[in-house]
N, C-alpha and C positions, 0 to 999 in steps of 0.2 A: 813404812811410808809407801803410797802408793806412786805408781809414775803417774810426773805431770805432763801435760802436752808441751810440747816444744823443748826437751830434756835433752841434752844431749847425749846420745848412746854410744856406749864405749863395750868392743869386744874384746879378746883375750890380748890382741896385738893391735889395741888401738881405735880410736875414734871411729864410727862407722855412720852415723846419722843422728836423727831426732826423732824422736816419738810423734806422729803426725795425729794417731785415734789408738784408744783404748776400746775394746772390745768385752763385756758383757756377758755371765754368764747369766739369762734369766732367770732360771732358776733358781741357783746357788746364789745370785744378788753379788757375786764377786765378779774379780775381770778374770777372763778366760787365755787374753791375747793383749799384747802390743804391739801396733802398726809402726814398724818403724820408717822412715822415707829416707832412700838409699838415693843420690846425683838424679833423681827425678822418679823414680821407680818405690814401690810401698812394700812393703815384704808384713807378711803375718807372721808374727814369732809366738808360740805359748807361753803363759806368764811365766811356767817352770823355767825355763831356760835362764830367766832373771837372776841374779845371785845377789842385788843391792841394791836400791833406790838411795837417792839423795835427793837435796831440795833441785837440784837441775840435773843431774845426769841420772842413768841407768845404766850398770854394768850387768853384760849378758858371759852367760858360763861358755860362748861359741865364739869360732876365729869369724873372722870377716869374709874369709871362704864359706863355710858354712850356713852364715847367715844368709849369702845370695841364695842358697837350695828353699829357703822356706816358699811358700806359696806366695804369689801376688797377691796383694790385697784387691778381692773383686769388691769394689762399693755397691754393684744392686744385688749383691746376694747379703746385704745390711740393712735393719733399718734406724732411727736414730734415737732417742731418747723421748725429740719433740715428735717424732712419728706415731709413738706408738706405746699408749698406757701401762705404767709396770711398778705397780704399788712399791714405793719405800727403797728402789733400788738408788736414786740419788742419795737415800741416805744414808747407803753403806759404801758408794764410790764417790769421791768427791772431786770431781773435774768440773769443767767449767760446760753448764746443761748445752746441749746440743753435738758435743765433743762424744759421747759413749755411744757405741755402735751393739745391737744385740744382731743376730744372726736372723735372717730372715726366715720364716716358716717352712720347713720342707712341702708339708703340704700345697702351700700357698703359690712355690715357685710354678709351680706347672698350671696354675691359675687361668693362663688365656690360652693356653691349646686345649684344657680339659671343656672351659667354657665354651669353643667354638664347637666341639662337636657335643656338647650338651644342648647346646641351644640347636643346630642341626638339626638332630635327632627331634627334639620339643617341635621346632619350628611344620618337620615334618606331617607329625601327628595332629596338632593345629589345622594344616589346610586338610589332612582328611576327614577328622572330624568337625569343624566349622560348620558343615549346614546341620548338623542334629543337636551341636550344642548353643549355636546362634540364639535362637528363643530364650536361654537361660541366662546367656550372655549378657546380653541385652536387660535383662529382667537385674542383675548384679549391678554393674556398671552404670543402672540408671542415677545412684546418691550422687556419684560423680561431676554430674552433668544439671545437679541441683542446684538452687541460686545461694550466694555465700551465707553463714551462718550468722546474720546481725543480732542475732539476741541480747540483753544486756543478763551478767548472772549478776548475783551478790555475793561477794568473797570474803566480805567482814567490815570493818568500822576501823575508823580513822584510830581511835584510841590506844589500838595494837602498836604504834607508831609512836616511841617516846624522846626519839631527838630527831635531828633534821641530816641530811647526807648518810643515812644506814640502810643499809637492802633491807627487808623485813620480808617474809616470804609471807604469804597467802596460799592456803590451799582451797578446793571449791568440788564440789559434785556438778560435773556435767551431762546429762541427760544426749544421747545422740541415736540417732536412727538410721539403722542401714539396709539394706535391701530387703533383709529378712526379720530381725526384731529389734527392738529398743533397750541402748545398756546405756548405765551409768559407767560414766570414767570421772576418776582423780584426777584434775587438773591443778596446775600451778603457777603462780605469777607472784612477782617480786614487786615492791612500791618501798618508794621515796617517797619524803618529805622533804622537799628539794628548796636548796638555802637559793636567794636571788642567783649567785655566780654559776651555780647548775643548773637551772633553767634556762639560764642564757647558752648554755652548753647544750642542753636537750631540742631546746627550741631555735639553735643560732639562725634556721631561714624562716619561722615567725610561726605560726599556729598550724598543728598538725591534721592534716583532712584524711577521711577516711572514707570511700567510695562503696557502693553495692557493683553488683554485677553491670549496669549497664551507666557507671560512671557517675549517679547520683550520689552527692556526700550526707552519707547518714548520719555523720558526728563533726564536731573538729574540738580537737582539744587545743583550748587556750593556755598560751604561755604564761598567764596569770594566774593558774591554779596551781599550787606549789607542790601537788600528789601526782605521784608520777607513777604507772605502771610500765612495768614491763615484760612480755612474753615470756613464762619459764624454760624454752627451748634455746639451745642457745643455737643462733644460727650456720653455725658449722656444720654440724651433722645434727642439729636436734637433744642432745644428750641435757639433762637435765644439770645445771652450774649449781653454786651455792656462793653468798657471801662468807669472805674469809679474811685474814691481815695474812698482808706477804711480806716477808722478811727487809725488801726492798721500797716496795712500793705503794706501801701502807692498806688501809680497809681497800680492797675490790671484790667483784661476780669473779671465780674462779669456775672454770669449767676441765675438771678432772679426766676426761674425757682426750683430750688433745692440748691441757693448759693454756687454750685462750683466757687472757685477761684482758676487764672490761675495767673503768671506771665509775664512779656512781653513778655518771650523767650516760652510762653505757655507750660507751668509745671504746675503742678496741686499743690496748695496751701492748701485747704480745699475745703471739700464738698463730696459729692459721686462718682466725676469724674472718672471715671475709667484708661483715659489714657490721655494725653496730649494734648493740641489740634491740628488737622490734617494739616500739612502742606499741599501746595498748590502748582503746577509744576509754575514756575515763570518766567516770562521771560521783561526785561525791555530796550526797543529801544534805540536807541541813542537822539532822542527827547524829551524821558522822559515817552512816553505814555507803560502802564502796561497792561500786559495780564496773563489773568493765564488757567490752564484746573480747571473745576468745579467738581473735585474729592470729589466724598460723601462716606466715609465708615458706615458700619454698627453702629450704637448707641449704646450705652450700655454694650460695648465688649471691654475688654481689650489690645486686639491685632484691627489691625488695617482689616477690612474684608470690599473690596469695591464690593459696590451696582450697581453701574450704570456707 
């Protein structure tokens, strides 16, 4: 049996604490460590030391002298479970998600002194070079400063869509142009057939507008059309979700990524999500065939701030 949090820890001579976090070996997918919590203080003890689980206590092979020698538990040299993606490791420790600590990146730790004189150094070279690379600069950076991309694509036909409240994904070839040549990229977007109660959910402040660069609205989707798009990025960091069934909270957009969960009406469940996911300008023929504009906002922002 594995320790549970909040267990109470018993050493050779006696009661000594509780188990406050279990520690993670990444790789091995096992725990490495028990955080025990001593009169306010965290001590790291290696799972060896254990000699017993039970369904509430853990007996450790050490005196209560002993135990104070192990290290402090430092929490930023940790990061958590919901920090940071780690295929299948819940499904070999089984504690309550957010409780399992893996060790933080050695690499990683020296992350803002290595950055400060990286950038230094960058920053440097930058103002020396600036007037010979300026003309090329400027030649790069122009798509940047181009007006947003309102195109309408076609992603497919309604008939893909065989019941009402199911993500359905879409995929589409988009054509894009940048300073220097013209590629295609795979894009992706998710649609609803959306029952009246999720529309009223998608729509709860009334018909969606969608503006160009200098505030004119080029679309508005009506709450009356029961096909709902939505951006395949998920607004976190961008990483690409999927529809899935969750154990607890039945069909949702699961974004594997950082486990934000979305709802169908894409409402944020759990996870780090900042804001809901971005609806998409929609528009569907009398044939059935779907088009939407490939509206990307800024990631990681609570309000909605478009890119491109």
């Amino acid at each position: 049996m594995q320790p549970r949090i909040k267990s109470q820890v018993r050493c050779t001579d006696g009661v000594a604490g509780e188990v406050a976090h279990v520690i993670a070996d990444p790789l091995l997918l096992d725990l490495s460590h028990i955080v025990v919590r001593i009169n306010g203080t965290e001590r790291q003890v290696p799972i060896a030391i254990v000699s017993r689980t039970s369904e509430n206590t853990v007996d450790l092979l050490c005196s209560s002298a002993q135990l104070a020698e192990f290290p402090l538990f430092a929490r930023e040299n940790f990061l958590t479970s919901k920090e940071v993606e780690i295929p299948h490791l819940e499904d070999h420790i089984h504690v309550e998600p957010g409780e399992i600590f893996v060790p933080y990146p050695e690499l990683e730790k020296s992350v803002p002194r290595r950055r400060f004189f990286t950038g230094f150094t960058n920053m440097m070279g930058v103002l020396i070079g600036l007037p010979l690379i300026w003309p090329a600069l400027r030649f790069v950076m122009k798509p940047m400063y181009a007006p947003f991309d309102n195109r309408w694509w076609k992603v497919g036909n309604v008939s893909k869509i065989k019941q009402e409240n199911v993500g359905v994904q879409f995929i589409f070839r988009k054509s894009v142009k940048d300073s220097v040549l013209m590629r295609e990229d795979d894009k992706q977007s998710w649609l609803v057939k959306a029952s009246p109660d999720v529309l009223k959910k998608v729509y709860e402040h009334g018909d969606i507008s969608f503006p160009d660069n200098d505030g004119n609205v080029v679309w508005v989707n009506k709450a009356t059309v029961p096909y709902v798009a939505f951006s395949g990025k998920c607004p976190h960091l961008g990483c690409g979700y999927k529809w899935r069934t969750h154990k607890t909270r039945g069909q949702v957009f699961l974004c594997p990524c950082h486990l934000s969960l979305y709802d169908v009406a894409g409402k944020v469940l759990d996870g780090p999500a900042p804001r809901p996911l971005d609806v998409l300008p929609i528009r569907v023929a009398a044939n059935g065939d779907i088009e939407v504009i490939d509206v990307e906002y800024k990631s990681g922002k609570s309000e909605q701030v478009r890119i491109t």
